[in-house]
C-alpha positions in Angstrom: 109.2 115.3 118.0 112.6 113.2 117.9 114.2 112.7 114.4 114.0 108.8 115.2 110.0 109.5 115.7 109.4 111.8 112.6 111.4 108.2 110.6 109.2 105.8 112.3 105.9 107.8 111.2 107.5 108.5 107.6 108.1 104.5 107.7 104.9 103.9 108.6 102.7 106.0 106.0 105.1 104.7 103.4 104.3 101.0 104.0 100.6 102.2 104.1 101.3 103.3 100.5 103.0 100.1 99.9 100.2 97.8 100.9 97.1 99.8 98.9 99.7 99.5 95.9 99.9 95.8 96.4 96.2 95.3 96.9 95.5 97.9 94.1 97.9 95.4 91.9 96.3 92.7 92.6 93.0 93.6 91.7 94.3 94.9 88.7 95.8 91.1 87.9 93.1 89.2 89.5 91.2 88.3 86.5 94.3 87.2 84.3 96.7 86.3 86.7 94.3 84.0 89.6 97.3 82.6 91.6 98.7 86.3 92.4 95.8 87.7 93.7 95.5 86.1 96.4 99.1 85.9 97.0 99.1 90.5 96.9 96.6 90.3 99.2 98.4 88.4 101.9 101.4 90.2 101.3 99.1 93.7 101.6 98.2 92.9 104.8 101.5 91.5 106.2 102.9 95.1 104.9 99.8 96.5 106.7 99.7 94.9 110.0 104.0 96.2 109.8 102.9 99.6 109.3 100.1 99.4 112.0 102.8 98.1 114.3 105.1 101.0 113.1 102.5 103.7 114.6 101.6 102.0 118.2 105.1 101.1 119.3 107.6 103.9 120.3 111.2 103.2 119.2 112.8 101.3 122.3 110.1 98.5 121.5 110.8 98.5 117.7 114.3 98.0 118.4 113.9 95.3 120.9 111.4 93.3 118.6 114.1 93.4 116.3 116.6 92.1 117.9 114.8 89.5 119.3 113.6 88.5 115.6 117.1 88.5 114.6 118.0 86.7 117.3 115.2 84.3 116.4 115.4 84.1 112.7 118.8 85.7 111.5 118.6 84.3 107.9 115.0 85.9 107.5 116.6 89.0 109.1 119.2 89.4 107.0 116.8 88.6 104.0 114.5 91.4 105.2 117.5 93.9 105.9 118.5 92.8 102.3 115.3 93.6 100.6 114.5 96.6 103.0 118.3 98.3 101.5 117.0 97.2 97.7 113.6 98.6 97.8 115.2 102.3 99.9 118.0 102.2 97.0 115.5 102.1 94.5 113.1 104.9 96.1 116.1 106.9 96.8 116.7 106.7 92.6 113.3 107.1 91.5 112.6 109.9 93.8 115.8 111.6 92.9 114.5 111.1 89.3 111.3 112.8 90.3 113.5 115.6 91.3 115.0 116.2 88.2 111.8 115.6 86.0 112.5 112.5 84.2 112.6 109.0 84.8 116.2 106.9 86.1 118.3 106.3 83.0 120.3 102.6 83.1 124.0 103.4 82.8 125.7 102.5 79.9 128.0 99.4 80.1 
């Protein structure tokens, strides 16, 4: 399997993980919180129907459809990209965290 194949698969179980923690959360705040519940949900599936699309379409496609949503959209693109780069950074710290046993420590100012 290509390296670019093995990402896309990785990518694609890790937004599966994203969207049952999204819809997990908002069960969890359904009863206090009414307005997010809903609002989880819908974001759970968008993430879902992502990942879905992750697993049927090879590479070539995936990089097409981007283009043409950049192409389309560029200030949601760059918006995505942005939070795509914060939420990696941050799985990238609490992973490495993982790695040592403890949790990320905030640096001191």
């Amino acid at each position: 399997m290509l390296e670019s194949e093995s990402q896309k698969e990785r990518a694609a179980e890790g937004l599966g993980g994203v969207a049952d923690t999204l819809r997990k959360t908002g069960e969890a705040l359904g009863e206090d919180l009414g307005a997010v519940a809903p609002a989880l949900e819908t974001a759970a599936r968008q993430v879902e129907q992502l990942s879905e699309l992750l697993q049927s379409a090879d590479v070539e496609e995936l990089a097409d459809e981007v283009g043409r949503f950049a192409r389309r959209r560029p200030a949601a693109f760059l918006c995505g990209a942005f939070a795509a780069g914060f939420l990696g950074a941050r799985m990238v710290l609490v992973m490495s965290a993982k790695g040592r046993g403890g949790a990320p420590r905030p640096k001191a100012a």
